[in-house]
N, C-alpha and C positions, 0 to 999 in steps of 0.2 A: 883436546880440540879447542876448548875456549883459552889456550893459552898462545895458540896459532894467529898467525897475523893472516889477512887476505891474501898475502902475496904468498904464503906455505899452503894456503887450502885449495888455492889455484892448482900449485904446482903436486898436491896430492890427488887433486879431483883428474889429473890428466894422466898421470903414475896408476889410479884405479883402473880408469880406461884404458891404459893400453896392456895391462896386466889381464885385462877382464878381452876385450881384440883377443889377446893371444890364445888364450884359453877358450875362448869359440871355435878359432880355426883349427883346434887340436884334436875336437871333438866332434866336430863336423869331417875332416877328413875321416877321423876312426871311425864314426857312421855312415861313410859312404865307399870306405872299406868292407865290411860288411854287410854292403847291399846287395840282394841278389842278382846277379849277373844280367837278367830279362832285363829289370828295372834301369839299369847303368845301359845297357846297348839303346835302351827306347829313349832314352833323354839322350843321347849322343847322334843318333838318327832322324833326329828332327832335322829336318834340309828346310831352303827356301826358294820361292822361283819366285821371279818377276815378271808381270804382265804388263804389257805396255796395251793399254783403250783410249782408241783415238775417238776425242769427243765434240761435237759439234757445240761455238759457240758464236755469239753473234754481237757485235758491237755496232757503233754509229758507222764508222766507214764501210765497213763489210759485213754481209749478212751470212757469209758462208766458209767464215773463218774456221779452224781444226784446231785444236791442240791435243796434246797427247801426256796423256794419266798414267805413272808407274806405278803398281801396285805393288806391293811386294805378301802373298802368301804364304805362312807357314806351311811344310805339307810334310805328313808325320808319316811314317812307316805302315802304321794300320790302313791310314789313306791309299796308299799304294798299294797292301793288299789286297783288299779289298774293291780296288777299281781293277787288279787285274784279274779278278775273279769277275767280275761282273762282265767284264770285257772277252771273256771265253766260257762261260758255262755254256752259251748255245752252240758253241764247239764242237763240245765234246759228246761222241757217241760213245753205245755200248752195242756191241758185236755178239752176234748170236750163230751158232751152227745148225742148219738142219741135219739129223740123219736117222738112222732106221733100228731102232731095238731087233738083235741078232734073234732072240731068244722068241719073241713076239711078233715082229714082222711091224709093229706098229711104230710112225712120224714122232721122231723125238726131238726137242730144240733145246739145248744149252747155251748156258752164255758162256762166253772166252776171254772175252776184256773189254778194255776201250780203247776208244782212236780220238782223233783230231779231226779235220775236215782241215785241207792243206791247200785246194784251190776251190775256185768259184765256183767250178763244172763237176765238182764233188769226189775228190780223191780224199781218201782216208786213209794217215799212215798210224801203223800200232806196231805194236811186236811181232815181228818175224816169226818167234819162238811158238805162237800161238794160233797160225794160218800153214792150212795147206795147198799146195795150187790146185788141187783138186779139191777142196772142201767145198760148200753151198753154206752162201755166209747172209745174213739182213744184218741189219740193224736198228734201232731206236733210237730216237732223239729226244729231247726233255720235256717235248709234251708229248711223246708217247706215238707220233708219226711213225712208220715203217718204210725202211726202202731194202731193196734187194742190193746187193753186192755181187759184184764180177771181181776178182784174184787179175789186179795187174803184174804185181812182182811180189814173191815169194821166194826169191831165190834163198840158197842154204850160206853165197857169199856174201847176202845182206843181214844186215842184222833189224831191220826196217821193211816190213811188208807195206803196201802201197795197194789199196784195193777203192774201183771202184763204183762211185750208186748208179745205180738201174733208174732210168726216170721215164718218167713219160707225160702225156698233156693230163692223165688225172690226176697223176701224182706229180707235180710239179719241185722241182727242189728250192727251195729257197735258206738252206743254210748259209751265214758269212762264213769265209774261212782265217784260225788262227795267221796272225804275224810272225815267220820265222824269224830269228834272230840272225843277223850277221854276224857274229862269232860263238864259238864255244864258249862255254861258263870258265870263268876264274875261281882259284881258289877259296873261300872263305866267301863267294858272290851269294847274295841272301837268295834264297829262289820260295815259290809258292807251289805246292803240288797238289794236284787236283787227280782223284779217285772214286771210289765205290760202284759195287755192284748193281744196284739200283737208284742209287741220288749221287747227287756229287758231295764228297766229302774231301775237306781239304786239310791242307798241312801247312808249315811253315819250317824252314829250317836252313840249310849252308851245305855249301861245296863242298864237303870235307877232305877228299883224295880225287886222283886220277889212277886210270891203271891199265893193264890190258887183259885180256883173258883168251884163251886158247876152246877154239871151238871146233870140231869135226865138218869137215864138208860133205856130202854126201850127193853134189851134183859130178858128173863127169870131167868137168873142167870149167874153170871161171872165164864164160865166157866176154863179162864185160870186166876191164879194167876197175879197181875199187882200191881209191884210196888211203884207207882204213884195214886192207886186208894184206895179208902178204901170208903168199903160201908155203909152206916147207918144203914141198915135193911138187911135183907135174907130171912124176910118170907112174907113181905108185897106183895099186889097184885097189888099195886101203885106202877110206875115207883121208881125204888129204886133214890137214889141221892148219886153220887159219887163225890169226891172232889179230881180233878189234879189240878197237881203244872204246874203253868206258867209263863212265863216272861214276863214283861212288858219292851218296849223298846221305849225310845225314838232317833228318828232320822229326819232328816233334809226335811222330807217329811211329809204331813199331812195325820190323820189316815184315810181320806177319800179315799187316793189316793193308800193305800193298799187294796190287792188283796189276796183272800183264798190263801194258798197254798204258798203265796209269803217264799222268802227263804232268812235266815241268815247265813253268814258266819264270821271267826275271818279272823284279818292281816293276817293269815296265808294259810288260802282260804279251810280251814277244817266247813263242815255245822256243824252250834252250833242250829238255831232254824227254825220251820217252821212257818207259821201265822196259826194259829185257829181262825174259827168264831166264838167264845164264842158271843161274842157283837160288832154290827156294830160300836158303839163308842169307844172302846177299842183297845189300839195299844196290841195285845198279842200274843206270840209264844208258842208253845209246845218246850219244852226242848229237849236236849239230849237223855235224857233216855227216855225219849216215844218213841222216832222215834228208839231205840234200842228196847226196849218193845214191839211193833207193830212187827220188824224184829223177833224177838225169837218168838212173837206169830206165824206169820209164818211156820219158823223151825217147830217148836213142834206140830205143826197141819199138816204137811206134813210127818213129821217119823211117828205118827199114819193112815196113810194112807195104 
């Protein structure tokens, strides 16, 4: 080194540096090969929106001049969680059956699942699979209020029962109702699922498949048009067999620890799917369009009234 002119120590001090560059980036990518796949999607999922705040300012010629302030906020994945959880937990109901101990003769109430709240004047859609049009059904809401339930549509073509609250001037309703989604979920679309028996418990997880599944009808004939279903037969005397589209979802909870009726939403806190008991070992939702399908069967059987 001390045999080195200025003009070699230069050009060594820049040979270290870019020898020493190379060997960071080489180590850095294999570290972040290695990172666990949560970590890599949560830093890839940081978005940003811009807010445009129109603010009042005031100069010598004008006192009532405007200009307009963009902000630009980070808004991370958790963010959107978590506001779409907050934005439906007063939503969602859990559904309760009344009926009579055969053996005893004595009032017995279960719980069956949970719903949504789908309009203002308090329609509750859940699981099909879990309503019967003859059952006596209430419900509770998350502070523990009760209302009665009347069975709108339970048909066996729907895969979406539609029931709804009993009100009156002491029991007034005052729940909001979820935001349906204008379309069905996409592939790999991050969704948040919302559960449990008695609190709400939630999930987080992805679209992971589409599919169909082959269910029994057991009404006489379909009498409303559904388009989700298509029947095999129409003159057999055997329950006919209908086939709805449903989604299979994987998320960060086991399919044991879902619940009828449990409810899916997108980052945006609009419901995209409900659970169907097709199969206790099956993570599966009814779509969009059911839970639309069921509401129009509704409609269309009330203006005939």
């Amino acid at each position: 080194m001390e045999n080195l002119t200025k003009h070699q120590i230069v050009l060594l001090t820049l040979l270290v540096s870019f020898i020493t560059s190379i060997a960071t980036g080489i180590v850095t990518v294999a570290l972040m090969n290695q990172t666990p796949i949560g970590v890599s999607q949560t830093i890839n999922r940081v978005v940003e929106r811009t807010i445009e705040q129109v603010v009042a300012t005031s100069t010598p010629s004008s006192k009532n001049t405007q200009s307009t302030i963009k902000e630009t906020i980070v808004v991370s994945e958790d963010d959107q969680v978590v506001s779409a959880i907050d934005k439906n937990s007063k939503s969602v109901v859990r559904i309760y059956e009344r009926g009579v101990d055969q053996s005893t003769g004595l009032a017995t109430v279960g719980f069956v699942g949970i719903g949504a709240v789908v309009s203002n004047d308090g329609m509750i859609a859940t699981d099909n699979g879990i309503i019967l049009s003859t059952g006596k059904y209430f419900m509770k809401t998350n502070d523990g209020t009760s209302y009665d339930l009347n069975v709108l549509e339970a048909s066996q073509s729907q895969t979406i029962a539609i029931l709804k609250v009993v009100v009156d001037s002491k029991n007034p309703f005052t729940l909001s109702n979820v935001t349906i989604a204008n379309g069905d979920l996409k592939l790999g679309q991050e969704i948040v699922y919302i559960g449990g028996e008695t609190k709400n418990i939630v999930a987080t997880g992805i679209v992971s498949s589409f599919g169909t599944k082959n269910i029994p009808d057991t009404s006489s004939s379909l009498t409303t048009p559904n388009p989700l279903v298509t029947a095999t037969s129409s003159t057999s005397t055997t329950p006919e067999i209908v086939q709805t589209q449903i989604i299979s979802v994987q998320t960060s909870v086991s399919s044991n620890s879902l619940i009828p009726g449990g409810l899916l939403f997108n980052l945006s806190g609009e419901l995209v799917g409900i659970k169907s008991a097709y199969s206790s070992s099956d993570i599966l939702f009814a779509p969009v369009s059911a839970i639309n399908s069921a509401i129009s069967s509704v409609a269309n059987s009330q203006k005939t009234q």
